[in-house]
C-alpha positions in Angstrom: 6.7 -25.2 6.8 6.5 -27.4 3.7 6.2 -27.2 0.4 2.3 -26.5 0.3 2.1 -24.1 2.6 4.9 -22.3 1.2 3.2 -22.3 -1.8 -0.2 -21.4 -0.5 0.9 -18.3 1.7 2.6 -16.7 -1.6 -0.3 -16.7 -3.2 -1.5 -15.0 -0.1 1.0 -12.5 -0.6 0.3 -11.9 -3.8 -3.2 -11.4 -3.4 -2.7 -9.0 -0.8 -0.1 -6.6 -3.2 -2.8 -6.8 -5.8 -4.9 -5.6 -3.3 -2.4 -3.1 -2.4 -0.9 -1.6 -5.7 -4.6 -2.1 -7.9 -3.0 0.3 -10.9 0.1 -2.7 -11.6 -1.1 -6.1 -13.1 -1.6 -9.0 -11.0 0.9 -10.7 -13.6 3.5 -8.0 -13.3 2.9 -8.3 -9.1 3.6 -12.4 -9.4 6.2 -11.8 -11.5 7.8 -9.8 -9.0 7.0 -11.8 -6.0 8.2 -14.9 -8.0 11.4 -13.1 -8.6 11.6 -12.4 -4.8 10.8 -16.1 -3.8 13.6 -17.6 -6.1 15.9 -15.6 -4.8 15.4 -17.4 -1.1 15.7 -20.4 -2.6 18.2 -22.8 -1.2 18.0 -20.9 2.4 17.2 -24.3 5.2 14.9 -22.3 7.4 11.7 -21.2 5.3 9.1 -20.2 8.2 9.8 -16.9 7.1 10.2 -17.3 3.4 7.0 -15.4 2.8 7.2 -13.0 4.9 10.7 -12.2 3.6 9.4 -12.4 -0.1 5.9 -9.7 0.7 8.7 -7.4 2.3 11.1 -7.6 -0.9 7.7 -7.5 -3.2 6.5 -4.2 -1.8 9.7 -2.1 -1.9 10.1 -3.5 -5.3 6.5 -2.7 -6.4 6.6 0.6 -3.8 9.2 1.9 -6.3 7.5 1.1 -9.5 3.7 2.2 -8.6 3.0 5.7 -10.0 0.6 7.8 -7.7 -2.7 8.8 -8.2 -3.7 12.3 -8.7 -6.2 13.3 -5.5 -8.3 16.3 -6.5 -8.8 18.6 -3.8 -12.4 20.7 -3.3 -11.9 24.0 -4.5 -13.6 26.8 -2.9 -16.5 28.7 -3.9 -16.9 32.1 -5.4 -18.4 34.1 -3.2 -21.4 35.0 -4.8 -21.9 32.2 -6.8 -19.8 33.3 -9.5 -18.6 30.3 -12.0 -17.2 27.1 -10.6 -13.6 26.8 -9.7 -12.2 23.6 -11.0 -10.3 21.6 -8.6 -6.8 21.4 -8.2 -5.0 18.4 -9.0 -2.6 17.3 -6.2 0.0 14.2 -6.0 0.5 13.1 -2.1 3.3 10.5 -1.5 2.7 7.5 0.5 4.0 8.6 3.5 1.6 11.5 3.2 -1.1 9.0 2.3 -0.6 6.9 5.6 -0.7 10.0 7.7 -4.0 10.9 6.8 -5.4 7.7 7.6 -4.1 7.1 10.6 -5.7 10.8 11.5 -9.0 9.9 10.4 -8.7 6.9 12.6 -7.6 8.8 15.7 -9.7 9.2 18.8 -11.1 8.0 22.0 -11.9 4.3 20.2 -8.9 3.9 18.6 -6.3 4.3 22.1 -6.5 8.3 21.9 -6.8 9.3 25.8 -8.0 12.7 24.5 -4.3 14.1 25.7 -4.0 16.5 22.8 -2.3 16.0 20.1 0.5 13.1 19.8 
């Protein structure tokens, strides 16, 4: 891999934590992955500089990134009294990834319709 392409597929990686953490700056995410890419410098392999440097970027950025609130729906009064307002939870990532791997669950996406996993 030369220079170039170096260069170009951190900007990739870049581009896809800005994509990934939206509530940090883009500077404060090139900072970061700048920071990660100097300190490879000097290694004689770089085929994998960028992934190394998107791995280093994300636990860095993964540690910094503050979680959004997700309200939940609250239920209804029974006979239509006044609204409820919704409660505000905090899910952690790991919480986060769960969920969408449930929603994408089924028959299309390699489910064999076994039951549960």
């Amino acid at each position: 891999m030369d220079h170039t392409e170096e260069a170009r597929a951190v900007d990739e990686v870049i581009d896809r934590l800005v994509d990934r953490f939206p509530d940090l700056s883009r500077d404060h995410i090139a900072s970061v992955v700048e920071t990660a890419h100097l300190e490879l410098e000097g290694n004689p392999v770089r085929d994998f500089v960028p992934v190394l440097v998107e791995r280093t970027a994300k636990q860095r950025l993964k540690q910094e990134a503050t979680l959004a609130p997700v309200p939940t729906a609250a239920a209804p009064t029974e006979l239509g009294g006044p609204d409820v307002e919704a409660e505000v939870v905090e899910l952690d990532p790991m919480e986060i990834e769960r969920r969408a791997r449930e929603r994408e669950s089924g028959f299309l996406f390699g489910d064999l319709g076994g039951g549960p996993a």
